[in-house]
C-alpha positions in Angstrom: -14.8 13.4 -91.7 -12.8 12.8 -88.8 -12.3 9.2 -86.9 -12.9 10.5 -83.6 -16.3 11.8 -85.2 -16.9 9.1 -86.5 -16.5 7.4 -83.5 -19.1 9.7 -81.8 -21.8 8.9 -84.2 -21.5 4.7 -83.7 -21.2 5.5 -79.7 -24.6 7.2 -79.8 -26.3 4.5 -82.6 -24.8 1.7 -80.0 -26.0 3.8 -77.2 -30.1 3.5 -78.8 -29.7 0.4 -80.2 -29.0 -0.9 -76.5 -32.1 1.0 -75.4 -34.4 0.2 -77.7 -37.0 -2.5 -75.8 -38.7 -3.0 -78.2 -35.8 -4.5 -80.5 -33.3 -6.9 -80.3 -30.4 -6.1 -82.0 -27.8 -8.8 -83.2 -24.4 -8.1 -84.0 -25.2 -7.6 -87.6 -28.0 -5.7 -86.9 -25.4 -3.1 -84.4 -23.3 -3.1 -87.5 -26.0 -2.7 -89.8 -27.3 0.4 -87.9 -23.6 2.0 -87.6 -22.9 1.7 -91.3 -26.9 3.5 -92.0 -25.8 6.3 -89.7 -21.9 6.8 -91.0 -22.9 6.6 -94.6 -26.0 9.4 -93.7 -23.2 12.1 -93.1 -20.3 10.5 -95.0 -21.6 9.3 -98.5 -17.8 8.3 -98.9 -17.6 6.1 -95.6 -16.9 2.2 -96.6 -18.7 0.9 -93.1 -16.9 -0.2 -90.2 -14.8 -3.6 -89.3 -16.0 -6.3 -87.2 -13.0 -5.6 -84.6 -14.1 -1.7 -84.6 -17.4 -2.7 -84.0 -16.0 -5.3 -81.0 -13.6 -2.1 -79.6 -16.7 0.1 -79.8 -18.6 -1.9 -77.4 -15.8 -3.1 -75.2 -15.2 0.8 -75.0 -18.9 1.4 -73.7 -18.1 -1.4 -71.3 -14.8 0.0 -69.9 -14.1 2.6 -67.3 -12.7 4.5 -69.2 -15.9 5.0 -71.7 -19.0 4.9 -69.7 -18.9 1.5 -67.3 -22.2 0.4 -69.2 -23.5 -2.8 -68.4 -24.2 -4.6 -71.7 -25.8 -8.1 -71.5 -25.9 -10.4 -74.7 -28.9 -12.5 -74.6 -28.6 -16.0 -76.5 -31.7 -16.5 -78.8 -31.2 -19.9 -80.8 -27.5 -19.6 -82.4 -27.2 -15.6 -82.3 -27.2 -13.4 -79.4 -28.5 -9.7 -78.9 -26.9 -6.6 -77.3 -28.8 -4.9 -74.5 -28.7 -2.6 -71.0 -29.4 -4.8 -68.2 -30.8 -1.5 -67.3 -32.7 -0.2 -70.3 -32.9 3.4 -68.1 -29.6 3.4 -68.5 -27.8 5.7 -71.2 -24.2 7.2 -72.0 -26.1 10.5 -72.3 -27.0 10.5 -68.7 -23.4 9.7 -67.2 -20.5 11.6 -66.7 -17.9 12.4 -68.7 -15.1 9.8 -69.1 -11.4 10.1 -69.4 -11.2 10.5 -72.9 -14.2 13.2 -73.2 -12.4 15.2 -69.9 -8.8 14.9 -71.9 -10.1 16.0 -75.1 -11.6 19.1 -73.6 -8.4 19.8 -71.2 -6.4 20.0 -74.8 -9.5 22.3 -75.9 -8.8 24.8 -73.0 -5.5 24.8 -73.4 -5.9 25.9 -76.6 -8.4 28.9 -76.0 -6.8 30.4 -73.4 -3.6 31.5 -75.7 -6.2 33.6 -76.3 -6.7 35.1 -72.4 -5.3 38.5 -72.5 -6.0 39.9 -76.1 -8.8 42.3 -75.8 -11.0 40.9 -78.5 -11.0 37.8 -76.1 -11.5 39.0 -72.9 -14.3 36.5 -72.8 -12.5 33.8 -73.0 -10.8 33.7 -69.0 -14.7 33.6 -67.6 -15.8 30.6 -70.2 -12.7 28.3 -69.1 -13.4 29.4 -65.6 -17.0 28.0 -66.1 -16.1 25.2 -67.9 -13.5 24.2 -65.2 -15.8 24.6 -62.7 -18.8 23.2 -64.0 -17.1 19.7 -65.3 -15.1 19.6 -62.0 -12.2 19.0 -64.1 -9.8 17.7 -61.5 -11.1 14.9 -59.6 -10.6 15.8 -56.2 -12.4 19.0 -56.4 -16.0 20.1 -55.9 -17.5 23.0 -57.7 -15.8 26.8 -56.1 -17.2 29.5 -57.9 -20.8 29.9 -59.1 -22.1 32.6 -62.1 -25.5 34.3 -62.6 -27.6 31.8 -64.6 -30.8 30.7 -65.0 -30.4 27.1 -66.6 -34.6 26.9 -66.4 -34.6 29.8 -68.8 -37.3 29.6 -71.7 -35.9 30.1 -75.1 -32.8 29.0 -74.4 -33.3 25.9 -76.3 -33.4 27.9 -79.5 -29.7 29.6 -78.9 -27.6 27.3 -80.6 -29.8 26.8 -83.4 -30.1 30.8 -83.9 -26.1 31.3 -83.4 -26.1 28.7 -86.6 -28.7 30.5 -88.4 -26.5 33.6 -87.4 -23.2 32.0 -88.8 -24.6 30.5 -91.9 -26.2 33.2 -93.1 -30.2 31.6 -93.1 -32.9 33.2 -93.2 -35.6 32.6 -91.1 -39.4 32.2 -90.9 -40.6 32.8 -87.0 -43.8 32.5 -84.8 -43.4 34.9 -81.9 -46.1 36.0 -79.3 -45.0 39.8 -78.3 -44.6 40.1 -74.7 -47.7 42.6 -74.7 -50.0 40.6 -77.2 -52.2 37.2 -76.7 -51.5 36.7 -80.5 -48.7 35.0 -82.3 -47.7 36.8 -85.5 -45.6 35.6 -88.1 -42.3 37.5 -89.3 -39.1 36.7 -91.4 -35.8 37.8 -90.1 -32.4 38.3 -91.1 -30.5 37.4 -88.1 -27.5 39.4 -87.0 -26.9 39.5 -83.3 -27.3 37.9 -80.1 -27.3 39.5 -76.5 -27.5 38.5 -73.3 -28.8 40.9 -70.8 -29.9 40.4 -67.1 -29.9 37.1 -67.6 -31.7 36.8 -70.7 -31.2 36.2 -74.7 -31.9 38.7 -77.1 -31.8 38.5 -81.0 -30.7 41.3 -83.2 -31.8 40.8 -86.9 -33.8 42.8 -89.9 -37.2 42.9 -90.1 -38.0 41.7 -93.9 -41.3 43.4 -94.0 -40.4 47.2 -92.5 -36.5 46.6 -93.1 -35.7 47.9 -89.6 -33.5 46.4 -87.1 -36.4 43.7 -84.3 -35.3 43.3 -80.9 -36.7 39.7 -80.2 -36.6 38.1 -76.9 -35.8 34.2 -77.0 -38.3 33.6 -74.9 -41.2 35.0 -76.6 -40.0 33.1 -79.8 -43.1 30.1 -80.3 -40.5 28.2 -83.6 -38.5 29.1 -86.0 -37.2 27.4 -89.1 -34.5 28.6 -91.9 -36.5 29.3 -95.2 -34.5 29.4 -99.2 -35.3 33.2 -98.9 -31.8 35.4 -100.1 -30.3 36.2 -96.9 -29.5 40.1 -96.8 -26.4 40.6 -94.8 -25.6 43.4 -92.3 -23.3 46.0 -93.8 -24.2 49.0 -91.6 -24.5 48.4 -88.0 -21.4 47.5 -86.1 -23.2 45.9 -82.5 -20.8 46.6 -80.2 -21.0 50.5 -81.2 -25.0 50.0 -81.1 -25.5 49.1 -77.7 -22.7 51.4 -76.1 -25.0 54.7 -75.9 -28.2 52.8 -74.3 -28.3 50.2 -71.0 -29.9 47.0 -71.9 -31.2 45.9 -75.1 -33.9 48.4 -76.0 -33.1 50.8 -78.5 -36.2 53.5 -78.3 -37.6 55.1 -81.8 -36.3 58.4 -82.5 -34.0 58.2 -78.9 -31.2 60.8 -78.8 -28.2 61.4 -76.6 -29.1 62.7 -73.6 -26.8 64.3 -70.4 -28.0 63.3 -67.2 -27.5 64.4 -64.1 -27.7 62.2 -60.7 -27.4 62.8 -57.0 -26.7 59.2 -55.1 -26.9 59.4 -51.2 -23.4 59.1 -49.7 -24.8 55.4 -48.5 -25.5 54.4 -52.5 -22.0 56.1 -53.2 -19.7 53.5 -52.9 -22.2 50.9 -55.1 -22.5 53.5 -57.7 -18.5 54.3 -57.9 -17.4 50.5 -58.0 -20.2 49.3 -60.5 -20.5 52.6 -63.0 -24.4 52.5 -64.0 -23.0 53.4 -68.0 -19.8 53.5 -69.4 -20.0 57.3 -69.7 -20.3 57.9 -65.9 -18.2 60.7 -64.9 -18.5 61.6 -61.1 -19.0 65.8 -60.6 -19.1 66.2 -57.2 -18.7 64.1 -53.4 -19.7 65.8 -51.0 -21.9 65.7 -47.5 -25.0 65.7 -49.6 -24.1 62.8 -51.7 -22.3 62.1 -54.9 -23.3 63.5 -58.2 -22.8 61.8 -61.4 -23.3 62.7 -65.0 -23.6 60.8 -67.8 -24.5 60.3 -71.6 -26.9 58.1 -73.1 -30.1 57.4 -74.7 -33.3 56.8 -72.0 -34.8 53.7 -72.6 -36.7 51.2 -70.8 -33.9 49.3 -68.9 -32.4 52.5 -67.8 -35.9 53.9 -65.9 -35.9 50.2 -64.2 -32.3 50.8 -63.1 -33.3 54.4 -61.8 -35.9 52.9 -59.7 -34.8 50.1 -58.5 -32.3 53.0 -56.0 -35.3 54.2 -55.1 -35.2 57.2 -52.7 -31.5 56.8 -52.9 -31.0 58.6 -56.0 -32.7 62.0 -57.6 -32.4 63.3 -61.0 -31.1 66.8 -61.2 -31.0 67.2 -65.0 -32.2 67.6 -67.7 -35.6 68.6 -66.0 -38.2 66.8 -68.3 -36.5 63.6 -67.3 -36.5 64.1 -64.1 -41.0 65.3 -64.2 -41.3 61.8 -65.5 -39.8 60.1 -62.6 -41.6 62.8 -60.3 -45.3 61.6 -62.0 -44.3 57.8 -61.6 -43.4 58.0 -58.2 -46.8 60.3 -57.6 -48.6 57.4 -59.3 -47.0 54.7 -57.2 -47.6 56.6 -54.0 -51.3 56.6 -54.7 -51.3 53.3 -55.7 -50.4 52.5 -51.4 -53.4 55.2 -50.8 -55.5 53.7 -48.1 
């Protein structure tokens, strides 16, 4: 394992040790608890020195680690290590010299990536990043991004992007958004999505052997379980979700061409931020603009629809365009006085 890993772990042992009130913790006993932790996940690790142990907690001490106040407390011929303010904890402070260097080299490294089309990704995440850890000092924060860092279920993302990459199996509790009940499933994880700023998992249903859509935020716990993972040898997820809008694929949905009519004051929206990727405009005239497009109806795409409103009317196909006729009869009476 690496040193500067290494290095992490005894930072963060140091870092409880020194908040732990209801301890005190000798020099020996810091060492002790250093040497538990690095031989946990290192079986080959021999301990650490006396003078690493001294340059760990000067470290913690110094401006360029974390400025921590560290008191030793005399009690008969040893002393013990602790905050002067036991509220006080590397985790909550900012990140120091060393942390903001190593992930400036980081960056620089993922964005020899910026410009291949497999990574077009990557020029918003070191945007964020660089924003979000203010990376040069003299600047404040000049770009914000559609997030919702209160989000429920987002706790489990990391977690299910490891399940995801190690190939695990997995037992879950999830309450359906539509149910009072939990039920129990086992998945086969696959995929992960966000959409309107929320996380969705992709993943086979062990039981029917179908492909669940499950919402992060309806998911009550999940562990991995010894069951033989079944991998995914047929779908390709970036072809999956090109032919609907959103995350919902519906049972038995086919390909349909649709036909709108924006007003001329919805036109320019609709022109600069295409509702699908197969939006093809037909006509532009003094009664509006007229779009076609291809794609299977599903849930997200009647929201979209109408959420314009009276702004937009479906000319075709004509069963499609009944439907939205009978909900906006239905919400009209709902107003009925």
């Amino acid at each position: 394992m690496a040193t500067n890993k290494h290095a992490q772990i005894r930072y963060k042992v140091l870092d409880t040790c020194f908040r732990n009130t209801g301890r005190n913790y000798t020099f020996e006993d810091l060492m002790a608890a250093c040497n538990d932790a690095l031989s946990e996940v290192d079986p080959k690790s021999n301990g650490i020195s006396i003078r690493t142990l001294r340059d760990d907690i000067a470290f913690i001490e110094s401006d360029a680690g974390w400025s921590a106040d560290i008191e030793r407390v005399k009690a008969g011929k040893k002393s013990y290590y602790r905050y002067r303010d036991p509220n006080f904890s590397i985790n909550n402070q900012p990140l120091n010299q060393t942390e903001l260097t190593q992930i400036n080299s980081a960056l620089e490294i993922i964005s020899r990536f910026n410009g291949m089309p497999q990574f077009a990704w990557v020029n918003e995440i070191v945007t964020k990043i660089n924003n979000g850890f203010e990376m040069d000092d003299n600047s404040s924060g000049i770009i914000s991004f559609d997030s919702n860092q209160y989000l429920k279920g987002i706790e489990h993302l990391g977690n299910l992007f490891n399940a995801i990459n190690g190939c695990k199996a997995l037992k879950m509790v999830y309450r359906p958004f539509k149910s009072e009940h939990d039920i129990d499933m086992i998945i086969h994880p696959y995929y992960l999505k966000q959409f309107n700023n929320r996380w969705f998992l992709f993943g086979l249903n062990d039981k029917y052997k179908t492909i669940s859509n499950i919402a992060l935020d309806r998911i009550v716990s999940f562990e991995p379980i010894t069951l033989k993972y079944i991998k995914n040898k047929s779908i390709d997820f970036e072809e999956y979700f090109e032919d609907i809008i959103g995350v919902t694929m519906p049972d038995k949905g086919r390909l349909t061409k649709i036909e709108l009519q924006f007003t001329n004051e919805e036109a320019p929206y609709v022109l600069t931020k295409p509702i699908h990727g197969s939006q093809k405009k037909k006509t532009h005239d003094e009664n509006g603009l007229t779009i076609t497009m291809e794609l299977i109806p599903n849930m997200e795409f009647e929201k979209l629809i109408l959420s314009f409103g009276e702004r937009v009317k479906i000319l075709k196909p004509a069963n499609l365009a009944n439907r939205f006729k009978e909900i906006y009869i239905k919400a009209a009476d709902s107003y009925s006085l």
